[in-house]
PADO-643390 format. One record per atom (N, C-alpha, C, O, CB): x, y, z. Coordinates in steps of 0.1 Angstrom, whole numbers, plus 2048, in hexadecimal, padded with zeros to 3 digits. Each point is the difference from the previous one (the first is absolute). Glycine has a CB too. Layout:
// PADO-643390
<<X, Y, Z>>
...
This chain:
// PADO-643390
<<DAA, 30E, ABB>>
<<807, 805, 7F5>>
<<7FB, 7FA, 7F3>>
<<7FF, 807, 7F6>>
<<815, 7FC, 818>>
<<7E7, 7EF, 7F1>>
<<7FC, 7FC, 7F2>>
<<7F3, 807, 7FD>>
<<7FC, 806, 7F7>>
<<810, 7E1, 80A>>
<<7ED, 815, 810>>
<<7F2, 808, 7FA>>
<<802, 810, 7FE>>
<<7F5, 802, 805>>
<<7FC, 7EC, 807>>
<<813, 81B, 7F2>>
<<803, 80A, 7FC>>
<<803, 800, 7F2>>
<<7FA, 805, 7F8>>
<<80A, 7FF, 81D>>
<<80A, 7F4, 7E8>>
<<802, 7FC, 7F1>>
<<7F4, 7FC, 7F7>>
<<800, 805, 7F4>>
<<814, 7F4, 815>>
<<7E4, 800, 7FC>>
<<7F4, 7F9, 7FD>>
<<7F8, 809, 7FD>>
<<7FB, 800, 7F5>>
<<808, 7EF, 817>>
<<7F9, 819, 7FB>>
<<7F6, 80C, 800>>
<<803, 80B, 7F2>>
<<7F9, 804, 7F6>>
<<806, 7FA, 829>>
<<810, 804, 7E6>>
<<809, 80A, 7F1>>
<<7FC, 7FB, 7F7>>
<<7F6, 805, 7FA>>
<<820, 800, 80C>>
<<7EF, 7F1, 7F7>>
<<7FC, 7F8, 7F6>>
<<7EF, 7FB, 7F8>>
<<7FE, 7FD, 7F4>>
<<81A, 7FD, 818>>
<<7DF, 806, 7FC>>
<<7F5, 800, 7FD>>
<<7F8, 808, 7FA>>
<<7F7, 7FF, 7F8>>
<<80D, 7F6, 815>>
<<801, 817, 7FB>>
<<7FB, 813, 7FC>>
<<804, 802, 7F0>>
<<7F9, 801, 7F7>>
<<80E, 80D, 824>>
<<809, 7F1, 7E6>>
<<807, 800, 7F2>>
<<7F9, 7FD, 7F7>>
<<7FC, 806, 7F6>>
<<816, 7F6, 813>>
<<7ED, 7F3, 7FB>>
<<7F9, 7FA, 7F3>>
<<7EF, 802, 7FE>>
<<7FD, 7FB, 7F5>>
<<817, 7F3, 80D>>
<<7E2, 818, 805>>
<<7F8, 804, 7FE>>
<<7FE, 80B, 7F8>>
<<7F5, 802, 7F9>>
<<80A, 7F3, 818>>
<<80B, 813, 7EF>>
<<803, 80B, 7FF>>
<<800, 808, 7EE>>
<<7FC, 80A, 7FA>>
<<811, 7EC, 81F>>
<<7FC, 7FC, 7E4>>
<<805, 7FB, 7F0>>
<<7F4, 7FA, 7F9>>
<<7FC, 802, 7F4>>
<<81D, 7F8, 812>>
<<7E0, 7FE, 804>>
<<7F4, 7FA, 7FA>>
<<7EF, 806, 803>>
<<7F5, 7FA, 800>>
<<81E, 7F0, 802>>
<<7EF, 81E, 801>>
<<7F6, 80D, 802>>
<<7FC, 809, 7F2>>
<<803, 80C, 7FF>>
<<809, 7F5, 819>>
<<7ED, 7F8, 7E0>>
<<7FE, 7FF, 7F0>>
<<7ED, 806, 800>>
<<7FC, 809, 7F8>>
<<81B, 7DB, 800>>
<<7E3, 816, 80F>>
<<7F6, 807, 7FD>>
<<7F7, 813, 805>>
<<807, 807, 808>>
<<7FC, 7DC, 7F6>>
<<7F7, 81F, 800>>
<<7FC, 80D, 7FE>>
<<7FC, 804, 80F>>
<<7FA, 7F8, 807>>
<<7FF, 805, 7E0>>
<<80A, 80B, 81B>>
<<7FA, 804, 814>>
<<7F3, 806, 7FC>>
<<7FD, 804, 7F5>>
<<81C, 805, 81A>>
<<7E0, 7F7, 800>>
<<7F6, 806, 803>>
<<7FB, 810, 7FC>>
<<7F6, 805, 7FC>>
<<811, 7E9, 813>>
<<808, 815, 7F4>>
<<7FE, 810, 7F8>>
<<802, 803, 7F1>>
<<7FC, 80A, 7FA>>
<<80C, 7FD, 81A>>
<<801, 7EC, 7E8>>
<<802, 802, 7F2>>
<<7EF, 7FE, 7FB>>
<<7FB, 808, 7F7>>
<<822, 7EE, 807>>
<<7DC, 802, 807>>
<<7F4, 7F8, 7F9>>
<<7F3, 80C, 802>>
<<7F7, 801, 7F8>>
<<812, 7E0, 80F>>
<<7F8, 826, 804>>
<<7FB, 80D, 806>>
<<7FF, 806, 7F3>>
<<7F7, 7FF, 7F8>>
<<814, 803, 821>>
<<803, 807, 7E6>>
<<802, 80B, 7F4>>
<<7FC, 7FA, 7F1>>
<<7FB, 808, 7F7>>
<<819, 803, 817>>
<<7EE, 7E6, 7F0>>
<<7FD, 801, 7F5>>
<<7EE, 7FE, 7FD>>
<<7FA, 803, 7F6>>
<<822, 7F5, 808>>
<<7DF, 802, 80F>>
<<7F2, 804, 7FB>>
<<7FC, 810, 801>>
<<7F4, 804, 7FD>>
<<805, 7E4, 80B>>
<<80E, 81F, 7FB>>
<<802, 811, 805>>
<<7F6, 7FC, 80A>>
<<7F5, 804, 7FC>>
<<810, 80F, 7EE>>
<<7FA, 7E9, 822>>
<<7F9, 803, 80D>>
<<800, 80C, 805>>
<<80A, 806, 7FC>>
<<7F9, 7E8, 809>>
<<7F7, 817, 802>>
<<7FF, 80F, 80B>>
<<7F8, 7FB, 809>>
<<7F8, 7F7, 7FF>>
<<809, 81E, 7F2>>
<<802, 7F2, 81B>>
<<7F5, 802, 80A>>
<<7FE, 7F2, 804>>
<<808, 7F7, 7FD>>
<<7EC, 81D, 7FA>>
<<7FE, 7EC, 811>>
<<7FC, 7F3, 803>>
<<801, 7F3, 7F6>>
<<804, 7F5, 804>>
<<7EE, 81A, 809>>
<<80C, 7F2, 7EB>>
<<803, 7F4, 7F6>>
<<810, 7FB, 804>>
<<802, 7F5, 803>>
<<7EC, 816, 7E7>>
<<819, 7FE, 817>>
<<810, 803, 7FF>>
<<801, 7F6, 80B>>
<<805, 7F6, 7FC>>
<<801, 824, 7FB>>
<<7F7, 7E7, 816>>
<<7FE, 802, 80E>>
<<7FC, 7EE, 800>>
<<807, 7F7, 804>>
<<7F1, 828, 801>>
<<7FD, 7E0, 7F8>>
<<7FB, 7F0, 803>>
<<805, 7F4, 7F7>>
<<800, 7F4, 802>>
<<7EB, 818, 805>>
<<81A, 7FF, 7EE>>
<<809, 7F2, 7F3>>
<<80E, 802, 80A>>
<<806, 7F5, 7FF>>
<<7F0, 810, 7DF>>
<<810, 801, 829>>
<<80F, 7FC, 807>>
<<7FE, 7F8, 809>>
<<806, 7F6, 801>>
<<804, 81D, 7FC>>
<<7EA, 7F3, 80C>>
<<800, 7F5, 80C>>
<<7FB, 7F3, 7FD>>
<<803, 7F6, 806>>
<<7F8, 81C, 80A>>
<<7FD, 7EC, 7E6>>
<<7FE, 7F2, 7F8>>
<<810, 7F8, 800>>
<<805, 7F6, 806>>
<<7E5, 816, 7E7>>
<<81D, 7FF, 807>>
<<80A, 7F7, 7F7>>
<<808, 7FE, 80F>>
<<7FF, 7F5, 804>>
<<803, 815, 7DB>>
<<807, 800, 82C>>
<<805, 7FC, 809>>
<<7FE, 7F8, 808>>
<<809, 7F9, 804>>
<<7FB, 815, 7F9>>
<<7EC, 7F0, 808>>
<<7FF, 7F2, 802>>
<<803, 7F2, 7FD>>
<<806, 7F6, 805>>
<<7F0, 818, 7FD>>
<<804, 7F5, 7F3>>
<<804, 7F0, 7FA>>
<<80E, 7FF, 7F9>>
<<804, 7F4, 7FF>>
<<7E3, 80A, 7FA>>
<<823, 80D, 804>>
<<80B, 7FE, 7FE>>
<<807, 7FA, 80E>>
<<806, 7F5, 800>>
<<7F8, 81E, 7ED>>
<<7FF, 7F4, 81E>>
<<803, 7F9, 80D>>
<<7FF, 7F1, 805>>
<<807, 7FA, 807>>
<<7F3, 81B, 7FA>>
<<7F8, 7E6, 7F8>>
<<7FD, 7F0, 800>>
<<805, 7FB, 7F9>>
<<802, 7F4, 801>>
<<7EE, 80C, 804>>
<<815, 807, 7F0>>
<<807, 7F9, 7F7>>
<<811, 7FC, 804>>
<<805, 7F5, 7FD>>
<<7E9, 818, 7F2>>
<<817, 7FE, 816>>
<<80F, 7FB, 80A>>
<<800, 7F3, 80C>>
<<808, 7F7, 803>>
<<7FB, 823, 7FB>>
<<7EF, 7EC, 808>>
<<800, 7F8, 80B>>
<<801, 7F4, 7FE>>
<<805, 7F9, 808>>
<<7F1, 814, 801>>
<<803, 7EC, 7E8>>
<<7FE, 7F4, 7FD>>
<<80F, 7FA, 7FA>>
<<805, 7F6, 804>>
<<7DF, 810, 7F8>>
<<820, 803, 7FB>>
<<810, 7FF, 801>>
<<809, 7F9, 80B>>
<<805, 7F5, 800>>
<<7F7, 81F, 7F5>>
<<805, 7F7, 816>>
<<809, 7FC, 807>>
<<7F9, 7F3, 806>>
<<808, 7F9, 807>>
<<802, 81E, 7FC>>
<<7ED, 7E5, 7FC>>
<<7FC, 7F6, 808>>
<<808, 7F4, 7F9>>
<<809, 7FA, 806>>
<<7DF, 810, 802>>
<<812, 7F4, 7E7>>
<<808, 7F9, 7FA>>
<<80B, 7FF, 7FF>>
<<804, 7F5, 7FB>>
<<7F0, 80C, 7FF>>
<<816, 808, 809>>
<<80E, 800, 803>>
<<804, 7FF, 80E>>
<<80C, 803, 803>>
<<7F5, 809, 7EB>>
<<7F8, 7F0, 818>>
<<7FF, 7FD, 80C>>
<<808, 809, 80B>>
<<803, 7FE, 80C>>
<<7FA, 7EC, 7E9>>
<<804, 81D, 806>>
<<802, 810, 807>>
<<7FC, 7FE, 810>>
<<7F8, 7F7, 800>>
<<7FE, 819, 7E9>>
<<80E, 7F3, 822>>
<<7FA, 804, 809>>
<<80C, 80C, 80C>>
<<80D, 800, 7FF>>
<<7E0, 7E4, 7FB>>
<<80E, 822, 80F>>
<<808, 806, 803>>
<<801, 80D, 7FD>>
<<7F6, 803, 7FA>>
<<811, 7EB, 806>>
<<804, 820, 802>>
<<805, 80A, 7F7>>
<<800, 7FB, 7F3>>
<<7F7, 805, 7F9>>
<<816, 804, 817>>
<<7FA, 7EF, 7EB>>
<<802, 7F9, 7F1>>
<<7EF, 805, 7FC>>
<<7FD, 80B, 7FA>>
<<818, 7DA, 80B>>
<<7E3, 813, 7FF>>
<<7F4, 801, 7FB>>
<<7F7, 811, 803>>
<<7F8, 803, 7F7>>
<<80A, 7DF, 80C>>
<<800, 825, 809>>
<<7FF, 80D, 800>>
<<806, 805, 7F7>>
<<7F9, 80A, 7FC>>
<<805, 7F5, 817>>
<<80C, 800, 7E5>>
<<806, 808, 7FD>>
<<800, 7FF, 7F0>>
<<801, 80A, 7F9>>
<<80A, 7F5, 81E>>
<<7F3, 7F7, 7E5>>
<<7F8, 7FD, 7F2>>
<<7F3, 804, 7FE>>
<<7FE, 806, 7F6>>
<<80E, 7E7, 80A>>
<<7EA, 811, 80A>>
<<7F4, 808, 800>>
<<7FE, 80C, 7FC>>
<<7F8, 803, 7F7>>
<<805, 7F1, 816>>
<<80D, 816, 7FD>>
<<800, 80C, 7FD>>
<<804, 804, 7FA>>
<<7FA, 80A, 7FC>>
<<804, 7F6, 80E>>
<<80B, 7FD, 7F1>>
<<80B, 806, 7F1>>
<<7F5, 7FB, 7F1>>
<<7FF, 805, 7F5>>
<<822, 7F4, 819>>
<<7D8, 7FA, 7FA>>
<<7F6, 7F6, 7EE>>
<<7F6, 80D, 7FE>>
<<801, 807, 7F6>>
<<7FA, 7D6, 810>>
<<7FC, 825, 806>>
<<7F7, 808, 800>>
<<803, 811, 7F8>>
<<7FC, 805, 7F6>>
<<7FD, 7E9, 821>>
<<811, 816, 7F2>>
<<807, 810, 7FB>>
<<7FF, 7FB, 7F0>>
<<7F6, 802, 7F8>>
<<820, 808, 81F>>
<<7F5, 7EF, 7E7>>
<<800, 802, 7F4>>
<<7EF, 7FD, 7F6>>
<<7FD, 80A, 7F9>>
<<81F, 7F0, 80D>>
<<7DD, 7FF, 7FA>>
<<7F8, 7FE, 7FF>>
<<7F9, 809, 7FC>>
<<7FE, 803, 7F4>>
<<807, 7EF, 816>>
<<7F7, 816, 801>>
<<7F9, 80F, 802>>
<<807, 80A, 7F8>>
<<7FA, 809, 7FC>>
<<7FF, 7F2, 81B>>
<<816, 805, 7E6>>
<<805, 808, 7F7>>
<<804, 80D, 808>>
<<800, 80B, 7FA>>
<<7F2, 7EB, 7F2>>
<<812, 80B, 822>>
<<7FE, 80C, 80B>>
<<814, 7FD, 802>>
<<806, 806, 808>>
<<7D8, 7F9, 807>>
């Protein structure tokens, strides 16, 4: 039950504090198409992805808790 609370609560506050620009925002504003489009997402999703992972680590995440931050850090991230 707490870790569930825990988890709610982590998403939430990612959520609020989810201030910088996504992958797709950063996409459109260089106006990408096509392949360019294509290799700058799978770039920025990547490393937006390492960038959670290293997160939860520091928050010492492990578990769903930490699944579950990943996925939601990353999504948002990507802007999908």
């Amino acid at each position: 039950m707490r870790l569930a609370a825990f988890t709610i609560a982590l998403i939430l506050s990612l959520g609020a504090a989810q201030a910088a620009e996504t992958c797709r925002s950063q996409a459109d504003d260089k106006k990408l198409a096509g392949a360019a489009r294509t290799s700058f997402m799978t770039k920025c999703e990547k490393d937006s992805t390492a960038e959670c992972e290293t997160t939860a680590t520091k928050r010492e995440l492990a578990g769903a808790a930490r699944t579950s931050f990943v996925t939601k850090c990353a999504k948002d991230a990507a802007g999908t």
